[in-house]
N, C-alpha and C positions, 0 to 999 in steps of 0.2 A: 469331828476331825479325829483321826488314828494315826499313828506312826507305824512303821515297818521297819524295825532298827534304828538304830542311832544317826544313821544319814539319810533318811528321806521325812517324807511326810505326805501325808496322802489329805489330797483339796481338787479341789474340780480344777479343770481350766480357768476358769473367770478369777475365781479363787485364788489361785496362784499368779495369775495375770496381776492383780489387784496391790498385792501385797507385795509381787518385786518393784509397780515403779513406786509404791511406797517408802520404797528404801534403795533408791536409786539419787546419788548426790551429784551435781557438778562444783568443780573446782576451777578458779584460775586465781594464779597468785595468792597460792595460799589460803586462797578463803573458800572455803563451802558454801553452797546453796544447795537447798532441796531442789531436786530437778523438777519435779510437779508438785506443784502446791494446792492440787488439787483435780477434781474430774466434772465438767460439766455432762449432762446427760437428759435426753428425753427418752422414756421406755415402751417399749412395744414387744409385742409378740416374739420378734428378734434378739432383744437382748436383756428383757423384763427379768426370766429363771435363769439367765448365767451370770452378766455382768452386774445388774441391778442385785442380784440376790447378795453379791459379794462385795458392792460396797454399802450395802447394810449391815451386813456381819462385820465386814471394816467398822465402820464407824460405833456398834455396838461392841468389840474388841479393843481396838487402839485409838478413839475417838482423837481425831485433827492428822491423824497419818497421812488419807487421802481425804481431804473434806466433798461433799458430792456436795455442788449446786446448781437448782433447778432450773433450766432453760426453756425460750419459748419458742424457739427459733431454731433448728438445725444450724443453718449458716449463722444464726447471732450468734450461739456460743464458739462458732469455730472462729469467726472474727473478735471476740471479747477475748480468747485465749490469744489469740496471734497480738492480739493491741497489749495482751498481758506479757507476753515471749517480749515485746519489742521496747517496752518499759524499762523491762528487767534486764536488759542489754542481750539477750539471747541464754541466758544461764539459769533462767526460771522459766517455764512455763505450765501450761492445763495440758488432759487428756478429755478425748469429748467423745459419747457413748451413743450411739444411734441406734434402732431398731433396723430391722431389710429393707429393703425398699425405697420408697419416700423417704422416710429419716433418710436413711444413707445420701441420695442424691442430692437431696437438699444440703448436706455438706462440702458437696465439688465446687461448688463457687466457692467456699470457704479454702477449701484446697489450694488453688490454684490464686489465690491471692496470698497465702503464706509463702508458698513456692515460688511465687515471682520475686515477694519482697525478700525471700531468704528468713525467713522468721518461722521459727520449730515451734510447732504443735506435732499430737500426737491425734489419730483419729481412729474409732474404734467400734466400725460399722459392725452390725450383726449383717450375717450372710444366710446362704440356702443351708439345709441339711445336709453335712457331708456322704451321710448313708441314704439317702432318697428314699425314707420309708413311703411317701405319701405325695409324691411329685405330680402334676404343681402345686406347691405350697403359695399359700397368701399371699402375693405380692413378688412371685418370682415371673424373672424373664427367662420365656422356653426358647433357647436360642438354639434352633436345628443344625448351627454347624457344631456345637458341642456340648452337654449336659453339667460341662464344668466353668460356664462362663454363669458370672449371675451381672448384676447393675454395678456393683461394686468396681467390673473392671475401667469403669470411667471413670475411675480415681489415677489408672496408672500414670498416665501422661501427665497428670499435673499434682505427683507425689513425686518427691526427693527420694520416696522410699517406697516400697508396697511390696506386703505377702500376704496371703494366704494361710491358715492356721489349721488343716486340713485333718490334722493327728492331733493327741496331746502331746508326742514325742517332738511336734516340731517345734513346741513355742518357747522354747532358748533358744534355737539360734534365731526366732523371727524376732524375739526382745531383742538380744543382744547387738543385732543389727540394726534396728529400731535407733538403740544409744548412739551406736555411732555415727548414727547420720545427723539425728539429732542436735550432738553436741559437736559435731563439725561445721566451722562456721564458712567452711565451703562449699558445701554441698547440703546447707542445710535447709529443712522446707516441710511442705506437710509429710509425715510418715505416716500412710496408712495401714493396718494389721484388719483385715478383715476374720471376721469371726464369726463361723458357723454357727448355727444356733444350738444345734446338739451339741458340738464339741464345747461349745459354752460349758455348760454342766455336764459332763464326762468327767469324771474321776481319776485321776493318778498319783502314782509316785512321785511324788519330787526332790532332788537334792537338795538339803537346807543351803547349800551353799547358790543355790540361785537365788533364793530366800532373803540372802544374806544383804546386810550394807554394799552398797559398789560407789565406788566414785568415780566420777569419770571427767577426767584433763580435759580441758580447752586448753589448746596449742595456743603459744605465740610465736609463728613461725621467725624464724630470723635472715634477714636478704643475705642472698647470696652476694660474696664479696666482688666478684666477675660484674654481676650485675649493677651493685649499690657502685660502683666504680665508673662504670657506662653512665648510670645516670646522674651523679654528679659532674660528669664531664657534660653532658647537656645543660644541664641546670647551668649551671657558671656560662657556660659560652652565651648565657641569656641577656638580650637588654629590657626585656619588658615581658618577663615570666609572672603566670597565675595560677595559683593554688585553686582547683575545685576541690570542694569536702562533700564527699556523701557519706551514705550513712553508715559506713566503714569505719569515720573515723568516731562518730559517737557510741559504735558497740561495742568498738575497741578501746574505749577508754581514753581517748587519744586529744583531748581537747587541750589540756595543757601544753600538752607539746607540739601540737601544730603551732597553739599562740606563742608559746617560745621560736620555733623555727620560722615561723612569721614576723618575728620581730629584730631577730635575728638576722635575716638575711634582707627586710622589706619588701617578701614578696607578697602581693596583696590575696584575698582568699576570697573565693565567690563559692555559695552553696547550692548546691540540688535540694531538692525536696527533703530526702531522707538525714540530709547533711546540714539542714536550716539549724543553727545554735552553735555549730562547732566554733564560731567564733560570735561574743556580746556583736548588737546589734551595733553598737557608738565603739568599736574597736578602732583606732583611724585606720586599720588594712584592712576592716569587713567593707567587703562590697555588696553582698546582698545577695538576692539570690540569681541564678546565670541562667540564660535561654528562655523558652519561648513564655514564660511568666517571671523573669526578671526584672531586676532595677535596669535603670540606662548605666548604671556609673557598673556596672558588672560585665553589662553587655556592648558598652563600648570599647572598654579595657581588654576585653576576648577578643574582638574586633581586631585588636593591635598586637597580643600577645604571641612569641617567636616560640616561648616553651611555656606549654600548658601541664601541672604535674596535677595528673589525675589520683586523689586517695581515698582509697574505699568507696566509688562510682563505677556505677556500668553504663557510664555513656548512655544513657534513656535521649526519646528523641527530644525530650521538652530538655533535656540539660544541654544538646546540643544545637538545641533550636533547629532539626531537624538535620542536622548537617551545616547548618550557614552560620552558626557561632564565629568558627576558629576561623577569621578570614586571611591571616598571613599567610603571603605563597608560600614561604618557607616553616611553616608553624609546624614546630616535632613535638611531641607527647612522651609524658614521661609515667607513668601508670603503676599506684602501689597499692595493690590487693593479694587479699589472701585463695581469691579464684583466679587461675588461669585465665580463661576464659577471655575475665576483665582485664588481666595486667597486659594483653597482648594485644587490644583492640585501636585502631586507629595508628596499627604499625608501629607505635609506642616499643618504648625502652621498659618494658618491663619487669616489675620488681614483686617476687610472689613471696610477700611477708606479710607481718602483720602491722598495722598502721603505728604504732606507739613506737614499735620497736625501731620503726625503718624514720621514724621522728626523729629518733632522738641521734639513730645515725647520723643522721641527714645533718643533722644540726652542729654534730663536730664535724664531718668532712667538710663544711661551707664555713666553718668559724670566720675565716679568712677574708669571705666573700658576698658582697652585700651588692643592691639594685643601688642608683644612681640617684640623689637626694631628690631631683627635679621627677623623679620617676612616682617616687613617695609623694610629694607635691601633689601632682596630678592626681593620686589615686584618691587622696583626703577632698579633693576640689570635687572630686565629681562626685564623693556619697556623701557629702555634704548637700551638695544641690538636690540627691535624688531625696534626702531627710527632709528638705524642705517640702519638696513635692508630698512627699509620705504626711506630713504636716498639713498641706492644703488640700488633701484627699481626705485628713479626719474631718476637716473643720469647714465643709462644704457648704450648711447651712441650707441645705436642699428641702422643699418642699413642695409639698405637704406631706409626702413621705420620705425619711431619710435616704439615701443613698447607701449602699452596699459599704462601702466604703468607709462612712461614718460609722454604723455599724461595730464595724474591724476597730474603727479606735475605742469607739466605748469601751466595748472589751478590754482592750489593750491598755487602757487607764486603766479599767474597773479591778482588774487582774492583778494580782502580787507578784513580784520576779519569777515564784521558783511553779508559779501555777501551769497547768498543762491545757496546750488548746486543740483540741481534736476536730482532723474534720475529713472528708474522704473524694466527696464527688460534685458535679454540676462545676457552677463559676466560681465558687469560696475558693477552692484549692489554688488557685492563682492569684485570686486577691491576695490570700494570707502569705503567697509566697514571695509574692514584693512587696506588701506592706505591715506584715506583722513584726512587731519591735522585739523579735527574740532578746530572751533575758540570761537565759538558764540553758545547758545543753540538752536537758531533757525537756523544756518547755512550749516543742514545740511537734502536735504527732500529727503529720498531714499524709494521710496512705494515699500515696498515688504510681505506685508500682502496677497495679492493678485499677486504681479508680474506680472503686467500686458501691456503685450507690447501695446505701443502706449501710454502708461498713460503720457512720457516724455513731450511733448510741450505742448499738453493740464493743463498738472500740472503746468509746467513754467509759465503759463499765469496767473491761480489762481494766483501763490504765487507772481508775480509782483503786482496783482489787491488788492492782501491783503499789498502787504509790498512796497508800491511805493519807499520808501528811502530807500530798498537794492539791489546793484545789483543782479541781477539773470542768470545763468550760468547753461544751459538745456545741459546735455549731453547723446548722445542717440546713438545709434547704425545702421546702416544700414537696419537691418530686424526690425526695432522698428521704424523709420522713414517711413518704406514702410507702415507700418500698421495705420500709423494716422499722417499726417503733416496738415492736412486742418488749424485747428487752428494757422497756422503761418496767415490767411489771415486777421480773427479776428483781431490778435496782429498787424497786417498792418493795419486797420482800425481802432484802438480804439489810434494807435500809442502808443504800451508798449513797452517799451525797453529790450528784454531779450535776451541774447545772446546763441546762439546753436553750439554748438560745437556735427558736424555731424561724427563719428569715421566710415571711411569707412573701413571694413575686408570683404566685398565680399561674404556675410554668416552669418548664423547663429550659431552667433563664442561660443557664450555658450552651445549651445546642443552639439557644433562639440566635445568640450572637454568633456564633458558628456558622449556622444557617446561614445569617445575613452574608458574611464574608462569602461562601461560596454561589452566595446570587441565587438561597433558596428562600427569602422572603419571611424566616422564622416559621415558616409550615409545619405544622403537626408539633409547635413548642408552647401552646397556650393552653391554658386549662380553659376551657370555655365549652357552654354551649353548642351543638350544630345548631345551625340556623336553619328553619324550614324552608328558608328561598337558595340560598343558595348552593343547599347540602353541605355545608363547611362546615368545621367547627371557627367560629369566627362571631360565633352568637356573642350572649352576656357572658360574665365571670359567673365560675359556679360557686354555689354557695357553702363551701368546704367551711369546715372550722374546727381545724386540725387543733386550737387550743383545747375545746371542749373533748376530743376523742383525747388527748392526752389526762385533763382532768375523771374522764371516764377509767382510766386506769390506774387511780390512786396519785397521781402524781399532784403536787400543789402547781399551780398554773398563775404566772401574774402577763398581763397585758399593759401594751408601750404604742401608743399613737406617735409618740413626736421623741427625738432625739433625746430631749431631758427625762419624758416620763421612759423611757429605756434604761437609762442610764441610773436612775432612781429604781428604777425595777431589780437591776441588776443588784447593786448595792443591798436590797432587800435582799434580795435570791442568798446574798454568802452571809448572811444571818442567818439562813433558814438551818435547821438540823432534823436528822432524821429522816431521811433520802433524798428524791431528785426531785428539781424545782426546775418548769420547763417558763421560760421567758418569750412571748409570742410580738412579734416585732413584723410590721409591710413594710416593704420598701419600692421603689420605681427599679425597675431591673433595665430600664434604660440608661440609666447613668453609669458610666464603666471607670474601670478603674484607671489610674494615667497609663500611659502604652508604654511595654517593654522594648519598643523599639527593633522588635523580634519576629520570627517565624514560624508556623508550625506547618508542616506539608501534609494538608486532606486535601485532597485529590477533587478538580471541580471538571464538571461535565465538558466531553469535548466542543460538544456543541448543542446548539439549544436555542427553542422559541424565544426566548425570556431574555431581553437585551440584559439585564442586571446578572442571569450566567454567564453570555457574551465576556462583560466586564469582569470579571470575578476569574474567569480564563485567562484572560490578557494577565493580569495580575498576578497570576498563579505561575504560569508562562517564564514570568519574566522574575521571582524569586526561585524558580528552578535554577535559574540558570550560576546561581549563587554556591547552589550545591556542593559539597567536595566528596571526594570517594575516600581521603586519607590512608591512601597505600602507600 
């Protein structure tokens, strides 16, 4: 390194990349956070001599500034960062380093699930040669309508952010833009910075003042009074209004003051996925969670509700059970987020603030005004009845293999309040979302913004790396395990302690039920053999033994036949120290979980050989008809 005067400093690209988000802070309410706590990274030919070179010199310089750790997965580490952003309530996250190519595209699925859930990561593909000494280079796309497209552009669509790094002149405003998308909790999602491979290591001047400390405000927007005004005037003209929480109100901090404005007025609160915790599971106004994998006592109360106040939700189909939730002809929406977007959807009164803020409004403009005692009644009666249900779904006694369901309790006993239980794809997500006994507001990380199999172990890893002092409990499926396990080697190497509970059903036990509903028979959902008579896969079960490939990669592995030896396993497992303990559990995937009482709109054949799609039409037919368009 060289200086040129008192106000620069001369460092390559990568270099200088490396070292401002090292010293880039976010702030809300007075408190700091490191904005990255760090960079996951695989290296290759793309980004081995610029960005690798530079957080080796990081870490032999100012060791812990950026810590690099080692990934096995392109998309694991873009998922372990996003499950890290989503811990850390959006004010912490990773940066993740790919080589051209492969590396790179193996991170758009990573992409586009941070950007659906709104959860900031930073992504930091290597690209082509900006100067084409040698074109085609290694692993480039020769695209003949233009020489400046390379694979990378398939990040645009499903980045919050994206540039190009094409000069070393350009890379302050491409950072600086980077932050504020980042730290915008509106518009925030994957940022991508593509980066050349030569400009990687090219050399410049730079101003110490890019160098420097920055911090950078998370807003807490304030409701406009016009607004906050209107929707008070709805709320009150309410007889049987419900609170949905999504996960608005757990980023924002916001948990205390819904349960005050909850208790306050007795309006009862029903959860989305991202929103599961914002109120104790035994609150007498939780009702659990709403739409197409909710409680009954959530989803009958939607049923009835005249004013629905939407906070920190974007309406997903599963939170509105496809449209057929909110059945009152007269049923108006009251909507308080910090995106647009949301606060305006379903012709809603809304209110673009931030969720605490517009709480705590909320709460003296209604001081006045409360729901009707018999109203409360009702709401304690019916999640009381669904707690029992949730009770006779642990304690099932199924055999010779437990039930899905039993399963969920073990855990849910084995578990401490403030522990974390991760899960992503197949049938779990829905079990856990009507029957898991949230304790904690962060106790509860179910990504299903995207649904994205494989997100499970890789997210488990973030949410240890963010929450060292909670246990964490990764429950994952058999066809979600097959899709992405590498990251148990990471968590064997950094030694994270997170406990996997592997549910073997032999299939992909969520389509299979899917299947059936639309009259396709579970076709093409069993792991089995083809049979050589009838060319099907319909043969025996194959002979996988996904425990042993996990004990193949360092990780300690314990085995559970029957409900007790599970539950004795598990117990073992949070004794264990000194990384991840995977716990291997069958179950019968025909036993479901009790019904939400609910909808989801997949679209069945209009017509068909197969009397059971016949039927499955009819059926389909006649929940359309349920439908609302909410204009």
């Amino acid at each position: 390194m060289t200086t040129d005067g008192p106000r620069t400093v001369r460092l390559t690209v990568a270099q200088a990349l490396v070292r401002f988000l090292a010293a880039q802070r976010s702030e809300r309410d007075g408190v700091r956070h490191k904005l990255f706590a760090g960079c996951f990274g695989i290296f290759g030919h793309g980004n081995v001599a610029g960005i690798g070179q530079a957080l080796l010199e990081a870490e032999l310089r100012t060791p812990g500034a950026l810590p690099y750790y080692q990934a096995r997965n392109e998309q694991g580490m873009v998922h372990a960062s996003t499950a890290f952003a989503r811990m850390r309530n959006r004010l912490t996250t990773l940066a993740c380093t790919s080589s051209i190519g492969p590396g790179a595209t193996n991170m758009v699925t990573g992409a586009a699930l941070a950007t659906i859930n709104r959860l900031p990561v930073l992504l930091l593909p290597g690209d082509v040669f900006a100067i084409r000494p040698a074109n085609p280079v290694l692993q480039e796309l020769e695209d003949p309508r233009g020489y400046d497209v390379s694979v990378n552009d398939t990040f645009r669509p499903v980045s919050a952010f994206f540039d190009r790094v094409w000069r070393p002149e350009q890379l302050p405003s491409a950072l600086l833009g980077a932050m504020r998308v980042l730290t915008d909790p509106a518009q925030t999602g994957a940022v991508t910075l593509a980066m050349p491979q030569d400009v990687q290591a090219e050399a410049h001047d730079w101003p110490v003042e890019l160098l420097a400390e920055r911090v950078w405000h998370v807003a807490r927007p304030l409701p406009e009074p016009a607004a906050l005004a209107r929707a008070v005037e709805v709320i009150a003209s309410a007889r049987r209004p419900l609170i949905v929480a999504g996960g608005g109100v757990i980023y924002a901090e916001a948990t205390g003051d819904l349960r005050a404005f909850a208790e306050a007025t007795g309006i009862p609160v029903a959860e989305t996925q991202a929103g599961k915790g914002s109120l104790p599971y035994d609150h007498p106004l939780a009702l659990g969670a709403v739409g197409a994998t909710g409680t009954t006592a959530a989803n009958r109360i939607a049923r009835q509700a005249d004013v629905v106040i939407g906070i920190g939700t974007r309406y997903s189909d599963f939170t509105t059970a496809s449209r057929t939730a909110f059945a009152h002809p007269g049923v108006r929406f009251v909507n308080v987020n910090v995106a647009v977007q949301d606060a305006v959807k379903h012709a809603g009164v809304g209110v673009v603030a931030d969720a605490r803020e517009t709480l705590r409004v909320l709460t003296e403009a209604l001081a006045r005004w409360s729901v009707a005692a018999g109203y409360r009644e009702l709401v304690g009666r019916l999640a009381a009845e669904w707690d029992e249900t949730v009770q006779r779904a642990y304690t099932l006694g199924h055999t010779p293999m437990p039930a899905q369901s039993e399963v969920i309790g073990v855990v849910n006993e084995v578990s401490d309040p403030r522990d974390v239980i991760v899960c992503a794809a197949g049938s779990m997500p829905g079990d856990l979302h009507k029957l898991w006994r949230t304790r904690d507001p962060k106790g509860y990380h179910v990504e299903y913004g995207y649904s994205c199999m494989g997100y499970e172990i890789a997210g488990g890893l973030g949410v240890k790396m963010a929450a060292p002092d909670r246990g964490v409990f990764v429950m994952v499926g058999d066809g979600s395990y097959l899709m992405m396990a590498q990251e148990l080697v990471t968590a064997v190497q950094e030694s994270i302690e997170i406990i996997v509970v592997l549910v073997q059903n032999h299939g992909f036990a969520s389509i299979g039920a899917l299947s059936d509903t639309v009259g396709a028979g579970r076709f093409g959902t069993w792991y089995r053999y083809r049979n050589p008579h009838s060319r099907r896969l319909d043969g025996d079960i194959l002979p996988v033994d996904l425990a042993a490939n996990a004990a193949s990669l360092g990780v300690k592995v314990l085995r559970a036949r029957t409900i007790d030896e599970f539950r004795d396993a598990l117990r073992q497992a949070k004794e264990h120290r000194g990384g991840p303990v995977l716990v291997h559990v069958e179950t019968d995937p025909l036993v479901p979980a009790p019904s939400s009482e609910s909808w989801w709109d997949v679209p069945v054949a209009e017509v068909s050989e197969l009397e059971s799609t016949r039927q499955a039409r009819k059926s389909y037919e006649a929940n359309k008809e349920h439908q609302r368009p909410f204009l």
